[in-house]
N, C-alpha and C positions, 0 to 999 in steps of 0.2 A: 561504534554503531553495530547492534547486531542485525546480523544477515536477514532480510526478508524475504530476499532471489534464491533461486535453486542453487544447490552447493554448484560449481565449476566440473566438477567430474562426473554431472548428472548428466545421464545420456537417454535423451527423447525419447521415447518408442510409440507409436500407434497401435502396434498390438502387442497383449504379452497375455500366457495363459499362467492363472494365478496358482500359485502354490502354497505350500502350508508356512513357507515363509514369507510370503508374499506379504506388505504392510497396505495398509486401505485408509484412505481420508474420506472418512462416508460424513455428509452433513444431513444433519437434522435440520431442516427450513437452511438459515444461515452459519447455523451455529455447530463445532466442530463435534464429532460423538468419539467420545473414549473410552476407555474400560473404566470398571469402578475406581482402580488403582490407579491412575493417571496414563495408561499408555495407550496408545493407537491399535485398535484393533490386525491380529493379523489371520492368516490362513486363506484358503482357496477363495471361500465364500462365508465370512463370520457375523455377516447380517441380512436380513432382507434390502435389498440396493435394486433403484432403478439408477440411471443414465450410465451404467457401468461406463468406467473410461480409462484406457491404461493411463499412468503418464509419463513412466521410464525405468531405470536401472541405477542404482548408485551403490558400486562395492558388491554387485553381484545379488544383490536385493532387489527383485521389482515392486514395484508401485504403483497404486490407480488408485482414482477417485471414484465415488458413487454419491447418490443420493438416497436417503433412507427410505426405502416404501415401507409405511404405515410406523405403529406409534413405536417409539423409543424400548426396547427390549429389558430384561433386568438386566442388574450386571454392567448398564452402562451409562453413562452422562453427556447431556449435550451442553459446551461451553463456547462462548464466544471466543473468535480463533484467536483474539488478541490474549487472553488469559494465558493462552498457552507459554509466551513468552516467559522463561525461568522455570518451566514445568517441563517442555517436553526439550529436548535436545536440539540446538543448533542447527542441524542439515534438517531437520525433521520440522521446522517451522517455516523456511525455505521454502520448506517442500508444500507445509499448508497451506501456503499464500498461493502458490501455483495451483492447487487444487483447487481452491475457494475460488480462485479465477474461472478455473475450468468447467468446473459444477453450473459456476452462474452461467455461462454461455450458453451451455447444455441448456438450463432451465429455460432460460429467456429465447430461445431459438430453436424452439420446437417447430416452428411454422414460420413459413417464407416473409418475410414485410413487406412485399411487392403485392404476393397474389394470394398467400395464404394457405398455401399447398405447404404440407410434411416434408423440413430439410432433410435432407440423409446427410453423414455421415463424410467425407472426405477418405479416400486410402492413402494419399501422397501429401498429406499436409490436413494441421490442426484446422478445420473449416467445415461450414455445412453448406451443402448446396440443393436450392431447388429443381426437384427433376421439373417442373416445369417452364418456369421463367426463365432457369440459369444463372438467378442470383446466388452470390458466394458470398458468405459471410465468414468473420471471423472473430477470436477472441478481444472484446472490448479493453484497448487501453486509452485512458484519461490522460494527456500529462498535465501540470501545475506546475507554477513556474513559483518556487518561495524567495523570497529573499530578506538575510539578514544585513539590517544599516548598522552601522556604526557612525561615532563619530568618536575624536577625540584620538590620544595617543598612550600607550603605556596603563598605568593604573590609573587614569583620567579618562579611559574610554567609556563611552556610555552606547550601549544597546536600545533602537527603536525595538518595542517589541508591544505589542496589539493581542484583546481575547475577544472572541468571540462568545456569541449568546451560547453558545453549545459547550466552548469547555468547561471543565471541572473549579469549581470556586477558588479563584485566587492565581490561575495556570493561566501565563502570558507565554507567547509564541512569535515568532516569525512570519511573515505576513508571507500569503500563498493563496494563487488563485487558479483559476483552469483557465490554458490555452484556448485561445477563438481558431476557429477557423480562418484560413490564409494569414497566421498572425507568427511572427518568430517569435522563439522565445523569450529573447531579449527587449522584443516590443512587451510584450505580454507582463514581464514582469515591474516593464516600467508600467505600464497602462495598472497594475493593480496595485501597486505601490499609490500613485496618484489617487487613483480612486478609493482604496480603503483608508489613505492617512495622507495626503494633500500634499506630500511633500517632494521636493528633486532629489533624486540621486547623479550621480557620477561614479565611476572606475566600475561596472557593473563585471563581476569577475563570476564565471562558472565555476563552480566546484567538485561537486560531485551528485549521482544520483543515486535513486532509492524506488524501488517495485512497492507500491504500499497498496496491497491487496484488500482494500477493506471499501468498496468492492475492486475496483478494477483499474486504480492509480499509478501513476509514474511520477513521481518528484524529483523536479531538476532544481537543485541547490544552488541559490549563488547569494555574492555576500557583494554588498553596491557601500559607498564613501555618501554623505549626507551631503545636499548640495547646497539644500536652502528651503525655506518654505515652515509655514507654522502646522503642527498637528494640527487635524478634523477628521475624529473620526467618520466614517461612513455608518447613516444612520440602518440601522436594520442588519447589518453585518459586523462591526465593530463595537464592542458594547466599553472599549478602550484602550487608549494606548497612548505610550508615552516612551520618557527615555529613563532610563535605570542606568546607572554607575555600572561597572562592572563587576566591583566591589561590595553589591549590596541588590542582586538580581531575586525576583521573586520565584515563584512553584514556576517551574519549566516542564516542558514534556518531558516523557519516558525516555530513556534511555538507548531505547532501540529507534529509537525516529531520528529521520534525518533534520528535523528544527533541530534540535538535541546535540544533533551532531554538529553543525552549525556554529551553535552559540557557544560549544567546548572549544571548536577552534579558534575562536575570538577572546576565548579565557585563556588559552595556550598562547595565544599572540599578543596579549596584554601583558605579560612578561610572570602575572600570577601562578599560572599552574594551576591544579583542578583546586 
């Protein structure tokens, strides 16, 4: 699975004065701005940028995000951040998912949600606070609880696996929903399992997670044993699902998502191999 979180030796900063090596994740609306050539703009100041924002240090390189004031310059291209995947470098996509997070905060938290007054700015922690109410906000994370079913053993396993009206023709996934409020995880991903595709699970096992920055996700992987119960789809969100062999699985997600990663472990644990 490639990295969507900040590399591990990236070191926070709130403030940094930018220099000529300085790298910048400036977004155009949502979408990331690169040089013609594919790389990330660098230097002091290499665009017009409002919400200037540092976001840290990785190997002696700082880094900050902005957002583009006014139209797109020559010389550069705005792509959605996900293209970037296989284009721009490892730490550096990491790094875009952190920015694209950071940018949206900035945007969307211009003004208080209480009273409406202009937040400023935090010095001791990523937040904006109302000088006048004294609400403190912070960068929005989502979590989703996915989970991959199995059933069966060896090269006899067969994966539940569900598409939605949005993805791409023919692309079946891993069933994943957003956390409720006062709700664990482990409720959550029973409660969407039930409700996208009818059925019981058992042995509900964590696995691992994933920052999915598109906007402001957290994905907690876990993989559940089939318990009983017939498919039904969920009308309006599940456009189908069913069970697939292991042996003869359709168009899956990308390679970098944690569904992905998921359903490789279950191909690894079928005794197949990739």
């Amino acid at each position: 699975m490639i990295a969507t979180s900040r590399p591990d030796d990236f070191e926070v900063a709130l403030t940094l004065t930018p220099d000529a090596e300085s790298v910048w994740f400036v977004f155009d609306g949502t979408k990331l701005v690169l040089r013609a050539d594919g790389t990330l703009p660098t230097g002091e100041g290499p665009l017009p940028a409002v919400d200037v924002t540092p976001l840290g240090t990785l190997d002696g390189t700082s880094y900050l995000a902005a957002g583009l004031d006014g139209d797109l310059p020559g010389g550069f291209q705005a792509v959605p951040v996900r293209s970037g995947f296989g284009r721009l470098p490892e730490h550096h996509m990491g790094l875009a998912g952190y920015a694209a997070q950071i940018i949206e905060f900035a945007r969307t938290h211009r003004y208080c949600g209480r009273c409406a007054t202009p937040m400023n700015e935090a010095s001791h922690e990523r937040s904006r606070r109302c000088p006048n109410c004294g609400l403190t906000a912070y960068p929005r994370v989502a979590p989703v609880a996915m989970v991959l079913i199995r059933r069966g053993q060896g090269r006899d396993t067969e994966l539940l696996l569900a598409r939605s009206p949005h993805f791409p023709p023919g692309m079946y996934s891993a069933l994943a929903g957003f956390v409720e409020p006062s709700e664990t995880l482990e409720a959550a991903a029973r409660r969407e399992v039930q409700e996208e595709v009818g059925v019981q699970i058992r042995e509900l096992k964590y696995q691992f997670s994933q920052p999915w920055p598109f906007p402001h996700s957290l994905m907690l992987g876990f993989t559940a044993e089939y318990a009983g119960g017939d498919i039904t789809p969920q009308p309006g969100e599940i456009d189908d699902a069913r069970w697939f062999p292991i042996k003869d699985l359709p168009t899956l997600p990308a390679a970098f998502s944690i569904a992905r990663a998921l359903i490789d472990g279950a191909i690894r644990d079928s005794g197949r191999g990739l």
